[in-house]
C-alpha positions in Angstrom: 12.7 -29.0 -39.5 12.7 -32.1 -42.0 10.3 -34.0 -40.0 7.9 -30.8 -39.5 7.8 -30.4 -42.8 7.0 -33.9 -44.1 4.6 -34.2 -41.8 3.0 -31.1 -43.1 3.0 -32.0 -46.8 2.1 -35.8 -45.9 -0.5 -35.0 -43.5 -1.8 -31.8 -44.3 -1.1 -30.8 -47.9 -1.5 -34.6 -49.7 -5.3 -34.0 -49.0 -5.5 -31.4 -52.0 -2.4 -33.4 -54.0 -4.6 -36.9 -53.8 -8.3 -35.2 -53.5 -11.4 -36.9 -55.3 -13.8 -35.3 -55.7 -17.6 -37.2 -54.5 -20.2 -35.3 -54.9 -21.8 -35.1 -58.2 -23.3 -32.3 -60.2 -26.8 -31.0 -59.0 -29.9 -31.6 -61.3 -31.7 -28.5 -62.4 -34.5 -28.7 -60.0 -31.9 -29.6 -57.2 -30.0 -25.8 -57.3 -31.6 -22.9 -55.8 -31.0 -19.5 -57.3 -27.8 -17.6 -57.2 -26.6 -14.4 -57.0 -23.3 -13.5 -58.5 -21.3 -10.9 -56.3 -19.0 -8.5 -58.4 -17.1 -5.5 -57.7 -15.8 -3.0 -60.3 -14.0 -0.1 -60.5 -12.8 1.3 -63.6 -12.9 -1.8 -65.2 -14.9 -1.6 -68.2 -13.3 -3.4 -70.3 -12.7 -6.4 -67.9 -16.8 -6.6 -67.4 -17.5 -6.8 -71.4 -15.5 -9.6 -71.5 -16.8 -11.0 -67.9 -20.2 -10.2 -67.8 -20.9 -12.2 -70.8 -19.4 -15.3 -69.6 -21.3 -15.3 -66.4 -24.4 -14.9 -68.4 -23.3 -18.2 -70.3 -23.7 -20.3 -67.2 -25.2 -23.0 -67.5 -27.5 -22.6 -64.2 -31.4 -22.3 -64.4 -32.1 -19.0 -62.2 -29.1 -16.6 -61.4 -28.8 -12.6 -61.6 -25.6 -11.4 -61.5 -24.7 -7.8 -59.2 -22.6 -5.3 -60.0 -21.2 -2.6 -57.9 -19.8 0.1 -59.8 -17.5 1.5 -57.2 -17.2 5.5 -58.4 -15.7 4.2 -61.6 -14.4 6.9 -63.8 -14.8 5.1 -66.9 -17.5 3.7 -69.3 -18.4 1.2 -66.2 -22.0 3.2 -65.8 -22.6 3.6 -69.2 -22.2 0.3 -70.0 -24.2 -1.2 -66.7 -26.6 0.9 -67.6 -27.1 -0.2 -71.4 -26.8 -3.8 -70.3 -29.4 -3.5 -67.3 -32.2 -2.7 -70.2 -31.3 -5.5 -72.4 -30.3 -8.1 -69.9 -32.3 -8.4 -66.8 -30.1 -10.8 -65.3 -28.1 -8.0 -64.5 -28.6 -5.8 -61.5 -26.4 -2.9 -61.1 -25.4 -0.9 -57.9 -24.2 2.4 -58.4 -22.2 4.2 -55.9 -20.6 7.5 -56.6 -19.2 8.4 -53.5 -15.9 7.0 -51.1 -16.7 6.3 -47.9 -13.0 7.4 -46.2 -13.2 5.4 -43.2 -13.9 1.8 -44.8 -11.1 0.2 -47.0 -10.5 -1.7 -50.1 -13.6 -3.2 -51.4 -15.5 -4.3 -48.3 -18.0 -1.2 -48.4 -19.0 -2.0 -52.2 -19.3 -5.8 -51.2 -21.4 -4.6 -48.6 -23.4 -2.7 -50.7 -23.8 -5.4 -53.5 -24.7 -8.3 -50.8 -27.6 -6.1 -49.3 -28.8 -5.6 -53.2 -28.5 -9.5 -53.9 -32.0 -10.9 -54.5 -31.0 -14.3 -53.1 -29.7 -15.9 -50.1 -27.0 -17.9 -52.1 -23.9 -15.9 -52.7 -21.2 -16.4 -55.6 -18.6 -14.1 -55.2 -16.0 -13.3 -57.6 -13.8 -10.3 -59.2 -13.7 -8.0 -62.4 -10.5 -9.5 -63.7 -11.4 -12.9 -63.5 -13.3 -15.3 -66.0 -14.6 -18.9 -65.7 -12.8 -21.6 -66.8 -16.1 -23.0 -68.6 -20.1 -22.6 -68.3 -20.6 -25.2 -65.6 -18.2 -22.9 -62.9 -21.6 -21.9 -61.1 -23.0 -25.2 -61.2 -19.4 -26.8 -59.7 -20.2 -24.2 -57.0 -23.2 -24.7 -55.8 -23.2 -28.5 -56.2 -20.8 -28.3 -52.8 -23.5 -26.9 -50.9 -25.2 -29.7 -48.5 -27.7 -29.8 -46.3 -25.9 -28.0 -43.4 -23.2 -25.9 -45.8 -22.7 -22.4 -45.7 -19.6 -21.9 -47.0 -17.6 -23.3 -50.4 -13.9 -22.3 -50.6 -12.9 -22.3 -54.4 -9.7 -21.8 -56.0 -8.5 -19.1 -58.5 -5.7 -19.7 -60.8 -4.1 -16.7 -62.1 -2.9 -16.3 -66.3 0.2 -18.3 -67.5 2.2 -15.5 -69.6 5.4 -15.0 -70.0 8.0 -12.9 -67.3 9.8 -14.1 -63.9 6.9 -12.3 -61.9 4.4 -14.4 -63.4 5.6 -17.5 -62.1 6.4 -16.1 -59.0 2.5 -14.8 -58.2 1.3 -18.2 -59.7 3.3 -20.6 -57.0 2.8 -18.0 -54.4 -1.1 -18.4 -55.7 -0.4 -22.4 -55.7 1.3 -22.6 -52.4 -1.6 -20.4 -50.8 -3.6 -22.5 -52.1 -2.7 -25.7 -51.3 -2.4 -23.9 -47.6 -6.1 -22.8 -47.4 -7.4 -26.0 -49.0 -6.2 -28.8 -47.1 -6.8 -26.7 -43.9 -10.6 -27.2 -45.0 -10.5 -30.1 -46.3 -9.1 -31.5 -42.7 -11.9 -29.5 -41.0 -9.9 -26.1 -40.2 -11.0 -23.7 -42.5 -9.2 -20.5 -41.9 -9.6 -18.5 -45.1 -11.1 -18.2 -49.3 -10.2 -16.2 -51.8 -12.6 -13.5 -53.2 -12.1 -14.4 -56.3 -14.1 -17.9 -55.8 -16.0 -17.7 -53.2 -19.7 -18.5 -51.9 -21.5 -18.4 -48.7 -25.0 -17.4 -47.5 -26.4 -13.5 -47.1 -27.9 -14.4 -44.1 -24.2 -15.9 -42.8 -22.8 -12.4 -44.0 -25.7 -10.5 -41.5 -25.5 -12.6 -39.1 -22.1 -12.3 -38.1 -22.0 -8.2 -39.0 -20.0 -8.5 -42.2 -16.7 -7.1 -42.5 -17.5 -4.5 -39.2 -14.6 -6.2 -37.1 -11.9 -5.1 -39.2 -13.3 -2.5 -41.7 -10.7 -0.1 -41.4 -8.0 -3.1 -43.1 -7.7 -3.0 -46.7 -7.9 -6.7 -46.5 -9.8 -9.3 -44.9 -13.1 -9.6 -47.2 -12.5 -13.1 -48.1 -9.9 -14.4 -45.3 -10.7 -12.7 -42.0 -14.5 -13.1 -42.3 -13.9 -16.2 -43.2 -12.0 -17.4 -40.4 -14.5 -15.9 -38.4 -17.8 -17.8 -40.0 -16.5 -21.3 -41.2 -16.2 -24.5 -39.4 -15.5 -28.0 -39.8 -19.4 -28.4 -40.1 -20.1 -25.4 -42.4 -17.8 -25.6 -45.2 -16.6 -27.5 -48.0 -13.7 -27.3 -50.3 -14.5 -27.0 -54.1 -11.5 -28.4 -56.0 -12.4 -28.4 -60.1 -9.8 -27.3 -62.1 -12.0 -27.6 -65.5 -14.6 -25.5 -63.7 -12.8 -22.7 -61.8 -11.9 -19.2 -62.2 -8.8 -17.9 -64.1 -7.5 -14.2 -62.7 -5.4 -11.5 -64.3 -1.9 -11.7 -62.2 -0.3 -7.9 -61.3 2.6 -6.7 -63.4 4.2 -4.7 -60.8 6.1 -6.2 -58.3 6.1 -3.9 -56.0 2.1 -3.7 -56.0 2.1 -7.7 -55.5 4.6 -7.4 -52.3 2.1 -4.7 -51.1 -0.5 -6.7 -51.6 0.9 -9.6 -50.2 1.9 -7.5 -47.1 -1.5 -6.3 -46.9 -3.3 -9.9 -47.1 -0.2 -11.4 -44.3 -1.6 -7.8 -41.6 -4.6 -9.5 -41.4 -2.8 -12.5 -39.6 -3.8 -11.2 -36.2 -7.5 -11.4 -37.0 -7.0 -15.1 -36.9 -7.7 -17.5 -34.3 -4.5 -18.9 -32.4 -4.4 -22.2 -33.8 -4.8 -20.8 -37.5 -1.8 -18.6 -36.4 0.1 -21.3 -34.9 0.1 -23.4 -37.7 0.6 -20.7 -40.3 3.8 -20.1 -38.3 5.0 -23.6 -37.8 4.7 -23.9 -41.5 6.6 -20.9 -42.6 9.0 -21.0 -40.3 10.0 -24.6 -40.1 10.3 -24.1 -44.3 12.8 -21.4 -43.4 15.0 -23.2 -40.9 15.1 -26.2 -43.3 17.1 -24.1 -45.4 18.9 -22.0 -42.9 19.8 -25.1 -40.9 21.0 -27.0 -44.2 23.1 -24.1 -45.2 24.5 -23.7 -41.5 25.1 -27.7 -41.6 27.1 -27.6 -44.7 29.4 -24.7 -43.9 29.9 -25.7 -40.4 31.3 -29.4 -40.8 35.0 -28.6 -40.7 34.0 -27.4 -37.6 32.3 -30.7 -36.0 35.5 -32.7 -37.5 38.0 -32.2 -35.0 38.6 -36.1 -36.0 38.1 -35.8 -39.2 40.1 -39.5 -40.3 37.0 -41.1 -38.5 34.7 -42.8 -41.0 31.8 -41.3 -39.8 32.5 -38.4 -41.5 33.0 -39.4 -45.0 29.2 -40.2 -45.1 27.9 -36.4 -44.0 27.9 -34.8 -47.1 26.0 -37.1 -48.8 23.7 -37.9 -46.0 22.7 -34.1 -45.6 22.3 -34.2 -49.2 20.2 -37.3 -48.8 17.9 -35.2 -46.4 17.4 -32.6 -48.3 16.7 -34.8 -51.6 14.1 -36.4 -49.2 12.2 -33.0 -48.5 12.4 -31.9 -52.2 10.8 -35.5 -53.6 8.2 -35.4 -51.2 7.6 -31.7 -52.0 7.5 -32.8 -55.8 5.1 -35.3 -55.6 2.4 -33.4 -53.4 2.7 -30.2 -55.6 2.3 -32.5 -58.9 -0.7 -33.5 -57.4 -1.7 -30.1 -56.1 -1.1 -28.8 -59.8 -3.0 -31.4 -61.6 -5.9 -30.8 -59.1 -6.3 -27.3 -59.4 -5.0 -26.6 -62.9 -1.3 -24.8 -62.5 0.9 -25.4 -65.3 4.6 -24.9 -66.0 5.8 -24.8 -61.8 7.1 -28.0 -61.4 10.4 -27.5 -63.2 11.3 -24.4 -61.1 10.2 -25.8 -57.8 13.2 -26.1 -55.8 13.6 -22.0 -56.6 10.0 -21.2 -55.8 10.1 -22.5 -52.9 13.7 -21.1 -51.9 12.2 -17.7 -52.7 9.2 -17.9 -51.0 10.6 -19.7 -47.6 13.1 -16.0 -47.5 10.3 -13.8 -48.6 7.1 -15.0 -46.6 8.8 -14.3 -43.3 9.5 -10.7 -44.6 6.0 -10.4 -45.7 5.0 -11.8 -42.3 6.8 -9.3 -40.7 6.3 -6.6 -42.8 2.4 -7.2 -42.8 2.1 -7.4 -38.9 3.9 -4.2 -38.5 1.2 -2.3 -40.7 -1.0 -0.2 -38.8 -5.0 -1.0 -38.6 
């Protein structure tokens, strides 16, 4: 399980902790025009604070879409007010649940069909740039033959146990997704930072493979349309998107359930190393536990002097894993902007190596 894992973090996950970035920052006359993707529902005060940052972009020719998804709050009003005084912005109103499609694929639908352009930004109602130049880091991934750009989404550093927990479950995600694309094996994006190209979306019948799951508007249809060839990876702390973390548990593990039931829309080798990850993190620490207790047992001669040296030498393994683990997530952090995580690391990742199974398991037992 040692080996597996530093393998993992020296092969796979040190291509996030030591990226650098190459391609520079598009000219004006070099970026075709964007249309920002949002979904809203009841979340009025979440778009006045939004709205007006994506209108600060620094990007010549954007409109941004909103889809007011049977919002019960000032959400039309205020759409509605803006659309006369701003028209950058395009709203979509829909007033109606459609029972057999779930979480927000339907209004995502809705909002791609209304986009104007074939670019697509996507991104959420509780998030907000980092700067004025986040649409511009975007689209300056996009090559010749790109039709996908996998960003990353930090959430809010406040105070609270649960905070931390969501942000190195957000980190170690991340770090997951990331280097699988940056080594050519895309398998997922977050919705919250997110871009790829309407006619991609058509194309491949948007979210109508697994429309009845709650989730799988970012990851499933993105396992489905990317490829080494396709997609890039945009890392940019200074210009990425900062989210609003939950502050229910109990409505994160749901949610985290509900992302890990998509799993089986995956292909097998995403799933395969998924599990070789998780797993092999899990019997690290079930293995080093079993290893400690059991060693009276193994010393049936127990005068020998090979066994004065196996304490320290499983403590010298597991001080092996947990520097190597440091200095990739260091890296990782720095790169994509976490804060505050290293100090707690050996916990976090304790935690998470108990509770991912569980979510695993939980998640595949959940009903389509």
């Amino acid at each position: 399980m040692l080996l597996i894992q530093l393998c993992i973090h020296w092969i796979r996950f040190s291509r996030v902790a030591f990226f650098k970035r190459r391609q520079r920052p598009k000219l004006d006359e070099e970026l075709e025009p964007v249309s920002v993707v949002v979904c809203a529902r009841d979340a009025y005060e979440q778009l006045t604070e939004l709205i007006p940052a994506l209108l600060r972009q620094n990007y010549p020719q954007f409109e941004v879409v909103v889809v007011n998804d049977c919002s019960e709050d000032e959400t039309e009003e205020y759409l509605k007010d803006l659309e006369r005084r701003e028209p950058r912005v395009k709203p979509v109103q829909l007033r109606q649940h459609l029972n057999f499609f779930n979480g927000k694929k339907f209004p995502l639908s809705m909002g791609i069909k209304s986009a104007t352009y074939d670019l697509l930004v996507l991104t959420d109602a509780d998030c907000l740039p980092e700067s004025d130049e986040w649409l511009r880091s975007m689209v300056s991934c996009y090559g010749s033959k790109t039709e996908v750009v996998i960003g990353y989404s930090r959430f809010n550093n406040l105070k609270g146990l649960l905070n931390k927990l969501i942000r190195f479950d957000s980190l170690q995600n991340g770090i997951l997704y990331l280097s699988a694309a940056l080594a050519g094996r895309p398998y997922m994006g977050v919705g919250k930072n997110l871009s790829y190209r309407k006619r991609l979306f058509f194309e491949n019948k948007g979210f109508t493979s697994h429309y009845t799951m709650p989730a799988g508007d970012d990851d499933v249809f993105i396992s489905q349309v990317a490829t080494k060839r396709n997609t890039r990876a945009c890392i940019d702390a200074e210009n990425g998107i900062v989210a609003t973390p939950s502050t229910s548990f109990w409505a994160w593990v749901r949610q985290r359930c509900n992302k890990y039931a998509t799993i089986k829309m995956h292909r097998t080798s995403t799933r395969a190393w998924m599990a070789i990850h998780y797993w092999s993190q899990f019997l690290f620490y079930a293995s080093f536990i079993a290893l400690f207790f059991l060693k009276p047992a193994f010393a049936v001669a127990s005068d020998l002097p090979y066994y004065t040296y196996y304490f320290p030498t499983l403590a010298a393994l597991f001080i092996l894993r947990y520097v190597t683990q440091m200095i990739i997530y260091r890296g990782a952090s720095r790169r994509l902007g976490e804060k505050g995580l290293l100090p707690g690391l050996l916990f976090w990742d304790a935690f998470f190596a108990i509770a991912t199974p569980l979510f695993r398991i939980t998640g595949r037992m959940t009903k389509e």
